[in-house]
N, C-alpha and C positions, 0 to 999 in steps of 0.2 A: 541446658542449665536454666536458672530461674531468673528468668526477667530482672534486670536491674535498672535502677531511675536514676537518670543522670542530667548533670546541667553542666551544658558545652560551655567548656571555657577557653577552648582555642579550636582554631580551622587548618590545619596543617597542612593539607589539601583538598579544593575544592576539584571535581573534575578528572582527577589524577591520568594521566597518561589520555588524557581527551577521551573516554572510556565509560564518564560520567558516575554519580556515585559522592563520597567525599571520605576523606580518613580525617578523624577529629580528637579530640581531646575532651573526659569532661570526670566532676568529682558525683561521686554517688552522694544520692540525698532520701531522705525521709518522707513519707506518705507526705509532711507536712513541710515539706522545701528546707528543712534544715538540713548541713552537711553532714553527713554521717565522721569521715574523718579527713579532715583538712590533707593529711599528709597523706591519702592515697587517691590515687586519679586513673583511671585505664583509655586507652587509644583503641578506637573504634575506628575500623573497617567498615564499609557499608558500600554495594557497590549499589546501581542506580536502582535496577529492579526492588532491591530491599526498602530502599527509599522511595521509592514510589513518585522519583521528580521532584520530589520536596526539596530545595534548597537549606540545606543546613546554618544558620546563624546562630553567633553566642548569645549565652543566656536563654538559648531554649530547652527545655527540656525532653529527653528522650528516653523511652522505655525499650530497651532494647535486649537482645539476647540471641547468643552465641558460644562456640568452644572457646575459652579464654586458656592463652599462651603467654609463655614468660622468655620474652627479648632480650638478649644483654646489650648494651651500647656504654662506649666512652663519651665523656662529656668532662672538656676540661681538663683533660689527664683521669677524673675518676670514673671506676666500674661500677653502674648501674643495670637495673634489671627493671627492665617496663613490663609494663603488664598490655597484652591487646587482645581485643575481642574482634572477630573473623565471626561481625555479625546475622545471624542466619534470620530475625526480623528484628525490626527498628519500628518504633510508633512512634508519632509526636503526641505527646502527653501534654495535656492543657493544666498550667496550676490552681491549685483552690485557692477560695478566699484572699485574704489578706498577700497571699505569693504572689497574685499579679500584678503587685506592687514592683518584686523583684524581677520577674520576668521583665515587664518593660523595660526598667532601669538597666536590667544587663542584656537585653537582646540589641546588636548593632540595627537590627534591622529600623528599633524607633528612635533614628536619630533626634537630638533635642533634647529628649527626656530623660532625666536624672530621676533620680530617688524621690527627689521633692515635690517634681511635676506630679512624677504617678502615685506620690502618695497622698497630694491634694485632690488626687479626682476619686482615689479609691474611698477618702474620706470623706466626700461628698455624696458620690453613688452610692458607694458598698456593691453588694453583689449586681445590682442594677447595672451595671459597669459593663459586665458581660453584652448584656441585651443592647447596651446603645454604641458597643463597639460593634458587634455582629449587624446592628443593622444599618452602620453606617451613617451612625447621628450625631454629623460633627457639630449643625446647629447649637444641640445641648451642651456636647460637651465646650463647646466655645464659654459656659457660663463660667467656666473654672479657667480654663486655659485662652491663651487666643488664638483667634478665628483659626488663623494660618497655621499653629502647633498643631489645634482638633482633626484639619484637613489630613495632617502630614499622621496623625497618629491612626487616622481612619482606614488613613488609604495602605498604610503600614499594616493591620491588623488585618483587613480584606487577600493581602498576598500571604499571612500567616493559613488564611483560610478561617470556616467557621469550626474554630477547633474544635467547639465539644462533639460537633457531627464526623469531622473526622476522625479524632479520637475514637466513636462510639463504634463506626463502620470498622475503619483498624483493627481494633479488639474482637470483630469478630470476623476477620481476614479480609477485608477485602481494601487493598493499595491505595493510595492517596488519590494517583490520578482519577479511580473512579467516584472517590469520595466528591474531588473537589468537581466532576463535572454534574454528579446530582445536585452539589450545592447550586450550580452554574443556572440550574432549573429553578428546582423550589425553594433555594435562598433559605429564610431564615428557619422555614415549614419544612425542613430536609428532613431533620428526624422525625415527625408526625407523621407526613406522606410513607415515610419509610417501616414505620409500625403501622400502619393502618393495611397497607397491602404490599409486603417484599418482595414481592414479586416484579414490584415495579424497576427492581434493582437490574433486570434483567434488561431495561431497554438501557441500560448503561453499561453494557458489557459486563455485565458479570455472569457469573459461570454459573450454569445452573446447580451441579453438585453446592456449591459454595449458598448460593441461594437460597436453596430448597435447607439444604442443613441449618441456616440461621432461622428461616420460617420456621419447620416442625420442633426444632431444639429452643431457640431465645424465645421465639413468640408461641410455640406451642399450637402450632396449625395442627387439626387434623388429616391425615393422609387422603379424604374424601372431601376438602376443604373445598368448597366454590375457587376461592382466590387459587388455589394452587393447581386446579385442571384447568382455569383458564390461562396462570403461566405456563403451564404442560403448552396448552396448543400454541401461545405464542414463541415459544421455545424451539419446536418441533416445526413451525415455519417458517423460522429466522434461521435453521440448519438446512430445509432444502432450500432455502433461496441463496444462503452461501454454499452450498451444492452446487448452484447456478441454474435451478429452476427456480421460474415464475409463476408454474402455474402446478396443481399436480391433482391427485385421484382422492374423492375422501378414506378410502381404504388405508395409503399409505400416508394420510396423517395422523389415524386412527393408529396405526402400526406404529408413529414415532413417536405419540403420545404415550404410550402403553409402554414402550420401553424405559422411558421418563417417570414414567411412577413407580414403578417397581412391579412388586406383589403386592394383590390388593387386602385388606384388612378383613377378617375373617367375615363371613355373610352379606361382601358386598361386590359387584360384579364391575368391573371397569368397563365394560361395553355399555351399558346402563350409562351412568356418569359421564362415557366419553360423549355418547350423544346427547346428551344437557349442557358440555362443557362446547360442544360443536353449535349448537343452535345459540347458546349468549355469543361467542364467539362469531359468529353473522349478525348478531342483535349490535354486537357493540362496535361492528366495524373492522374486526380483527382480521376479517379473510371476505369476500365477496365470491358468491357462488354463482356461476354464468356457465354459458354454453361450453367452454373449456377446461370444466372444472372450476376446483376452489383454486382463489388466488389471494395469494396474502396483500391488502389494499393499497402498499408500495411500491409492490412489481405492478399493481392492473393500472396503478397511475401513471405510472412511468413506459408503459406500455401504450397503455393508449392516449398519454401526447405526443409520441414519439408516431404511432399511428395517425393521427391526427395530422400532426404537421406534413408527413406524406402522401396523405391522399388530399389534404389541401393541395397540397402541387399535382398532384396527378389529375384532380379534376378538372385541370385546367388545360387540360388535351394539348394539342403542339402552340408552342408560345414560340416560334423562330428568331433566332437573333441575327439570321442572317440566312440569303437564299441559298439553294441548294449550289447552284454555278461559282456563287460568291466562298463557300468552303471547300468544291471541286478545284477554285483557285487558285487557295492558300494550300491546298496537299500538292498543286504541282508547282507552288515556288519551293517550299520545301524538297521536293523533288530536284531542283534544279538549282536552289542553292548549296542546299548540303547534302546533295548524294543520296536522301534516304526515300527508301520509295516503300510507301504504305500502304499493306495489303487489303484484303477486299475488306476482312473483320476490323482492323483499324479504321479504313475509311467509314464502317455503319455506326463506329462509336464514336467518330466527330460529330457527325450527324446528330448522331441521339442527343448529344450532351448539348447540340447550339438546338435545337429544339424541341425539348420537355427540361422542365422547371426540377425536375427529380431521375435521374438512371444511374442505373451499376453498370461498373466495367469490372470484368471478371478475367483471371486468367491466370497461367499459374505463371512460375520463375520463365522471366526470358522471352516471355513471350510479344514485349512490347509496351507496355500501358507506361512506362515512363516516356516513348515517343507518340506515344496518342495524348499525355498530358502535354507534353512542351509544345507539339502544334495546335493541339486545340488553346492554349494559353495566347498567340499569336493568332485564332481569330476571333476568343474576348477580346483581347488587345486591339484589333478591328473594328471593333462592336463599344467599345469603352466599357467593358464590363473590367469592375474591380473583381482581383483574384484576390481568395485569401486559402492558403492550405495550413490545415493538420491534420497529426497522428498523434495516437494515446501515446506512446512511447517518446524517450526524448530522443534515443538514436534516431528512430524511424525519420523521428521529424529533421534531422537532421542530413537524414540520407537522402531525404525527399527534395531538401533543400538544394545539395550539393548537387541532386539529378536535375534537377528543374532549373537552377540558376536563381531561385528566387525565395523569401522569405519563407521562412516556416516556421509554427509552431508545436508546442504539442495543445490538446486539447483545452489542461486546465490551463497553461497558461492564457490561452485564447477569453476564455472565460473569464480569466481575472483583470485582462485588459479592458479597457473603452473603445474596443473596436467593433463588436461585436454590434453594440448601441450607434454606432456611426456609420454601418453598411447603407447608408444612401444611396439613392440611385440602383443601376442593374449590378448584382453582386453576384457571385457566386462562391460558397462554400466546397474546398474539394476535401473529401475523409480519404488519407492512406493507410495503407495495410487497414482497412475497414474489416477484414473477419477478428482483430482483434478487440475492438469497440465493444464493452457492455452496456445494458441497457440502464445502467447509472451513467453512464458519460455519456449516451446520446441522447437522454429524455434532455438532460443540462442545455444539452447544444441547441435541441429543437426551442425549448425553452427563452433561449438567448436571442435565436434568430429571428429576425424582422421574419415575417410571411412573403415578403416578396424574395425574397434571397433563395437564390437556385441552388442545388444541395446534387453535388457527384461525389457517389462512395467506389473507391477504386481498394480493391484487393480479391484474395483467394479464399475461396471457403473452405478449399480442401486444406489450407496451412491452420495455425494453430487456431483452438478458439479462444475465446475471452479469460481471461483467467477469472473476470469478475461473473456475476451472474447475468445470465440471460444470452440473449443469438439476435444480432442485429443482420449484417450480411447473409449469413446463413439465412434467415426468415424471409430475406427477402428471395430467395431462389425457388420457395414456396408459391410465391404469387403470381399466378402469370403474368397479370394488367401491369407488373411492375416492371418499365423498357430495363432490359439488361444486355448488355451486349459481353458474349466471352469469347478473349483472343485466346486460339490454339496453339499456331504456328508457334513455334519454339525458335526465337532467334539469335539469345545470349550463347547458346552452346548446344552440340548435337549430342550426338554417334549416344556411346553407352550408360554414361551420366545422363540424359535427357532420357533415355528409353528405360533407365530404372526408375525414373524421375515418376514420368509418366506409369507406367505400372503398380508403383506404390499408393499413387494421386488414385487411379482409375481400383483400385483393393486388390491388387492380383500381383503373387508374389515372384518375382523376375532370380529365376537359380545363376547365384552368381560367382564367379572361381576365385582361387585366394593366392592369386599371383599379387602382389603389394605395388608389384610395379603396373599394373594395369589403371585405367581410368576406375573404374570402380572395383574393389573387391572385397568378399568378409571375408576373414581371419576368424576361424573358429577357436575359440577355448575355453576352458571352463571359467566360474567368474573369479577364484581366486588370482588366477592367471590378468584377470581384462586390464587392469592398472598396469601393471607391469610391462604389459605389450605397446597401451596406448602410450606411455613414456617414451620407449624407445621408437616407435614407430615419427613421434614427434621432433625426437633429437634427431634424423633423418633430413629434416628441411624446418627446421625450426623458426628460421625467418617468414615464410610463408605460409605457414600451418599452423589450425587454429583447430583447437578440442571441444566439441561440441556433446554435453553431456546431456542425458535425460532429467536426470538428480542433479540436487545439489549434496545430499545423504546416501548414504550405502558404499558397498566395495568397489565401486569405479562414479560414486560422485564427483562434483566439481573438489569440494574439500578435499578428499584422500588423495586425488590428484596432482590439484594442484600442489599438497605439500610434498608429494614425490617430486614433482618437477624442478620444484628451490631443491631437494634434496641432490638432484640430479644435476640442474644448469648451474647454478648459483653461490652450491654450498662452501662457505670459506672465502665467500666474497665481501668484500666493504656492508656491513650490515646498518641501517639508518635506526639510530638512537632516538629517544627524548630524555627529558630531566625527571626523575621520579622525586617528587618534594617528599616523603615520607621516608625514607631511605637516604636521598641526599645524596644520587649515585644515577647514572643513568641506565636507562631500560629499553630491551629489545623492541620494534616497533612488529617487528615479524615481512620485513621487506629487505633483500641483501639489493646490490647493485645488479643491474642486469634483468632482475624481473620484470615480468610482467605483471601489467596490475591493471586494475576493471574497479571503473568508479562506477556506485550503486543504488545513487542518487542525484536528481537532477543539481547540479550548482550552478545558477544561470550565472551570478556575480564572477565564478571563477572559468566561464567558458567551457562547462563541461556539462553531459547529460549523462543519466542514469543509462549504462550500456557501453562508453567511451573507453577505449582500451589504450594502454600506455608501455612505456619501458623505464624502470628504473636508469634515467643512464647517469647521473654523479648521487653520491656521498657525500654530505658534508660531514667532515671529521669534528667539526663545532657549528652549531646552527650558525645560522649564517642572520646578519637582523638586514629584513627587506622595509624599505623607506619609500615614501613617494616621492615624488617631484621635488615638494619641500619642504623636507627631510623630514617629515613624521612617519613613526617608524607601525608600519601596518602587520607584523609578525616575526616569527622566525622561521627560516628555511631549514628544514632535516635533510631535505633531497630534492634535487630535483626529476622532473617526468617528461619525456618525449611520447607527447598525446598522438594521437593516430590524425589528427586535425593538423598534424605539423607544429604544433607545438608547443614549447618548451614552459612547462610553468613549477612552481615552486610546491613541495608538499610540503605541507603546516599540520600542527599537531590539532588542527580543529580539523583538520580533513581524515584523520585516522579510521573515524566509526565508519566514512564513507569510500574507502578504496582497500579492496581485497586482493589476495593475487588472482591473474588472470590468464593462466597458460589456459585452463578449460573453462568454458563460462558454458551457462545452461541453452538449451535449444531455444527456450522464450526469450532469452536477452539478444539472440542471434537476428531472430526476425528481422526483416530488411536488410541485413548485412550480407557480404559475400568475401569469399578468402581463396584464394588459387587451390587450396589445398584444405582438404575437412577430415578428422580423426574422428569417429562417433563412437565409443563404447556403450553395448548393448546387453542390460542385463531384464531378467522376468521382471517388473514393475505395473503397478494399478496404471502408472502417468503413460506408458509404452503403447502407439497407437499409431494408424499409417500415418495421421498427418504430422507427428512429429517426427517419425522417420522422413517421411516426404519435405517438409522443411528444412531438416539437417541436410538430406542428399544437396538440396538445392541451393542451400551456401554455398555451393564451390565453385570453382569457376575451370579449373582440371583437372584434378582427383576428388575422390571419396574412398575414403577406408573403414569400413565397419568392423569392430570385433566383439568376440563374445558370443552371445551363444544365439546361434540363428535360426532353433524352433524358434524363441521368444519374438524375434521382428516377424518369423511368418505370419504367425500367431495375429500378432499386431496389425501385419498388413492385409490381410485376409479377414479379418473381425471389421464387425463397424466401427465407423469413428467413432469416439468418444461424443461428439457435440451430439450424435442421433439420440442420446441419452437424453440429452437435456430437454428439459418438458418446459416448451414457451407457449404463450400466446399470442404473439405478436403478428405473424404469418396470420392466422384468424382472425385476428379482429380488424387486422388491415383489410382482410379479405371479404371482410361483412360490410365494411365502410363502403369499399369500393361498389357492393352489390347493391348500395343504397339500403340496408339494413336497417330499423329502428336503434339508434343507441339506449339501449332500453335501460343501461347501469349506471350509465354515467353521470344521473341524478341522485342515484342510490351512492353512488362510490363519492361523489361530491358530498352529500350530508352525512357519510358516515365519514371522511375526511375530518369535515368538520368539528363531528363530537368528542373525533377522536385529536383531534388537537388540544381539548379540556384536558383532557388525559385521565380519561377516569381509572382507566388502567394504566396511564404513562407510558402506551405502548406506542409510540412513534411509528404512525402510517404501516406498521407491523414493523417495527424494530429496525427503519430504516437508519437510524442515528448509531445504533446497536453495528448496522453494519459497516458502516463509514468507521466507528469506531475502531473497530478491529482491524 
């Protein structure tokens, strides 16, 4: 339908069902803010995506457009027919002239300001108005209003945003949130910057389609455009480094370039072009070409501090925190306090770690490395060295915690703390589950950490890799000079689970029979069949069995799953409501009693991490209002959840976006966890690779049941890993460091940092903000 302009005159609900979004009320108006007809108004739907984040307030105006439906409702005993729009985009439309007079006056958001206020400043400025509310010049407008009103209307107009740039970007598709983070940049020069070179749109998360079509349509680029083969290459290296390369071939950026243009315009050759558009692209910083290939100036930074900081500690040969007799010591008090006697490979990894400033401990499930931590913990403790541990993940860190008996983090929290800045004295840093560590989280850490601070990365390289870009523990198994110690012996668990364990680890496929009652077995079927098997296989031992999927998408995802399994355990059971204000009725939450459910983000406030698994176990039949101490009332209870931490906390309707069901949760969420009993459906998938089979096996602690179809895991486990893919250079340059190598770039990569913080292209270090972004 066509676009209509409306001025909100009520909020009926902000938020709705915690879901984000708003449904509102407003009267259509005229190009020039007058109401077209008093007596007719329509209710607007918008969920959050449409809005783009924007907070809806009265008195603003929106251009918006959708299928419009006709409601009937009672009101007061009489039949009414509303009219609502289920809208498919929403703009905030900035008023002309003499209307921002009205807008102020009826938007809640500038408190203070009546008619009269803002029609004294409108009558003062005029359209000047615009430019010293955008740029935040309360001094001036203090001349008309006072000081404290200017402030309050300043800072009012600032969270409106700089409308006419959002306005401008809106209208030609691109969402608030990216509007308002280029405003975030170039402030009041948003639109200029943004006609001079759109390309620049791109280090803000925007799409290149969406891009590229405002460039050669609004502003009329040529298809051989300078500006637009240099967004091509930055484009084309912002998608292998979310690939999870950091470094790669000029061929294949040539090849992702070329797919990004299209066809080229008749008598002119893109291989021509691509290498003009590759040589400014080294001129201006955008990529650095070195012994490893081109590298987009992001990853080579973040590579080589992260190199840096480790061959800092490596050069500094055995640093002993205690003698060899004095650690033989504490491995036979341990011995003799608690029973545990540490094999020959544990014992050379106490060692390594109270003696070099930097080593890996390597190894797969069970092997031990959570009792190489707790005694080596007890001869820091010896030594007065401060321990500090994290993991990327909030489970991990939490697993880490509950294994070791002592604090844990996960990574960014570490970072956002003051502790980092207060490692005084002998310290050491321990990284868990370190194969999942990308080289954005660890450049961070290297970055944070004092030089003296001793740095043990403890995990698997054969379990999953990074989901972010880049190969931190894997690179380092590349290095010789880098001390690594890997425990074999298998002690959590033997017999046929440990020997398909190993098999899958080492790429060699273990034929395995499909008795269900056996410690490991597949269950062949086809994939229509794999959902339906892994349910009932589940309902089987369902207190101790956990479904461990590849997907979260396709016919035996986590989703299709999980909603067979409410269909299956739950259906007909007590189901947990909220209030819908637009309706005036309440609304399914999508959680009955008795489920299970997997929170999906870290909530430190609420004692939960992204990864933490629960059970629905009560219903409230009317929320319930939860109070503190005294008596202020901090929400309302829908249900509550029996966490796997032991315990019992309240679900509220701001915790909706962040807890899913959880009979099946994915192989990545599983990492560091373990369950008596593991269900893995297995279907043909790009993500299907030995080490995510190899991680699944290794959750369990007495069965493993695979189904589905088992060319696809041979396939998987007989093919290389997935990380062999990825094209790093971290291993190399560590590798050069070590040889005493000339840093021959590191002046080049430092002055093209530099230039490239002016941003003459806006490309951030190569679209490192692009990436954080998304």
């Amino acid at each position: 339908m066509t676009p209509i302009t409306l001025r909100v005159t009520g909020i009926r609900s902000q938020n709705p069902l915690g879901f984000g979004g708003a449904i509102f009320t407003g009267v259509p108006i005229a190009p020039d803010g007058s109401v077209e007809d008093a007596r007719s108004y329509l209710v607007v739907r918008a969920s959050r995506a449409v809005l783009g984040g924007c907070k809806v307030e009265k008195g603003q105006w929106w251009r918006v457009a959708g299928a419009i439906t006709e409601r009937p409702l009672r009101l007061d005993g009489f039949a009414l027919t509303e009219r609502q729009v289920d809208a498919s985009t929403a703009l905030l439309a900035r008023p002309s002239g003499e209307h921002l007079v009205s807008f102020i006056a009826r938007n809640t958001a500038f408190e203070g300001f009546g008619t009269v206020k803002a029609r004294r400043l409108w009558d003062h400025f005029g359209e000047r108005l615009y430019a010293l509310l955008d740029a935040g010049d309360h001094v001036e407008l203090s001349a008309v209003v006072p000081a404290e009103a200017a402030q309050r209307l300043t800072s009012a107009w600032s969270l409106q945003g700089d409308a006419r740039t959002l306005q401008w970007l809106q209208a030609r598709g691109f969402d608030i949130r990216i509007g308002r983070k280029v405003l975030a940049f170039f402030g009041s020069n948003a639109a200029e910057k943004i006609e001079e070179d759109p390309y620049r749109l791109l280090s803000f998360a925007g799409r290149w389609s969406e891009v590229d079509k405002l460039a050669t349509g609004e502003f009329g680029l040529a298809q051989d455009d300078q500006r637009r083969l240099l967004g091509a290459v930055e484009e084309t290296c912002y998608r292998l480094f979310a690939s999870g390369h950091t470094a790669m071939l000029s061929s294949e950026l040539s090849d992702g370039i070329s797919r990004l243009l299209g066809r080229p315009p008749t008598g002119v050759r893109w291989v021509d072009l691509i290498s003009r558009a590759l040589t400014a692209g080294l001129g201006n910083g955008s990529f650095v070409k070195g012994d490893h290939g081109l590298q987009p100036l992001g990853a080579l930074v973040m590579e080589r501090q992260v190199a840096r900081a480790i061959h800092q500690r490596l050069r500094l040969g055995e640093v002993p925190l205690a003698s060899r007799a004095v650690v033989d010591g504490v491995i036979g008090r341990v011995f003799q306090e608690d029973g545990v006697e540490l094999n020959l490979e544990q014992r050379e990894a106490l060692h390594a770690a109270t003696t070099r400033a930097f080593v890996c401990i390597t190894g797969g499930a069970g092997v031990g490395k959570t009792t190489v931590l707790k005694t080596l913990y007890r001869l820091f403790d010896l030594c007065k060295v401060k321990v500090v541990q994290v993991a990327l993940a909030g489970r991990a860190a939490k697993r880490m915690q509950e294994a070791t008996g002592r604090p844990a983090s996960t990574i960014a929290s570490f970072l956002r703390s003051e502790e980092a800045e207060s490692m005084e004295g002998l310290a050491v840093l321990v990284v868990d589950e370190a194969s999942m560590v990308d080289i954005i989280s660890m450049s961070r850490l290297c970055q944070a950490l004092p030089p003296h601070v001793r740095l043990v990365l403890v995990g698997d390289p054969h379990q999953l890799m990074p989901v972010g870009p880049g190969l931190v523990l894997h690179a380092m198994q590349n290095v010789p000079q880098v001390p690594t110690v890997e425990l074999k012996a298998v002690k959590r668990y033997g017999g046929h689970i440990a020997a398909a364990a190993a098999s899958a680890r080492s790429g060699k496929w273990l034929e395995l029979g499909d008795d269900s009652a056996d410690p490991i077995a597949f269950l062949p079927c086809s994939d229509d069949q794999v959902a339906g098997l892994v349910v009932e296989l589940l309902a089987l031992d369902l207190e101790n069995t956990q479904v461990l999927a590849p997907l979260r998408n396709g016919v035996a995802g986590t989703k299709v799953l999980n909603e067979l399994c409410q269909q299956r355990f739950t259906r007909g059971r007590p189901a947990v409501k909220c209030w819908n204000e637009e309706f005036q009725t309440e609304a399914l939450c999508g959680f009955n009693e008795g489920d299970v459910v997997l929170c999906t983000r870290n909530l430190w406030a609420k004692g939960l991490q992204n990864g933490s698994l629960g059970r629905v176990a009560e219903v409230e039949a009317a929320p319930r209002v939860l109070a503190e101490e005294d008596g202020n009332e901090t929400g309302l209870a829908l249900a509550w959840i029996e966490w796997d931490d032991g315990e019992r906390r309240p679900l509220t309707a701001d915790m909706l976006d962040d807890v899913e069901l959880g009979y099946a949760v994915t192989v990545h969420k599983a990492q560091g966890s373990q369950w008596p009993r593991i269900v893995v459906p297995v279907t043909k998938s790009r993500m299907l690779d030995r080490t995510l089979l190899y991680t699944a096996i290794t959750r369990a602690q007495k069965q493993v049941l695979l189904v589905g179809d088992v060319d696809a895991a041979r396939r998987a486990v007989t093919a290389a890993p997935r990380a062999a893919e990825r094209r790093v250079a971290l291993d190399l340059t560590l590798a050069a460091l070590l040889m005493g190598g000339a840093d021959s770039r590191s002046t080049l990569a430092a002055a093209a940092f530099r230039r490239n913080t002016e941003f003459p292209h806006a490309h951030v270090g190569f679209n490192l903000h692009k990436a954080e972004n998304r």
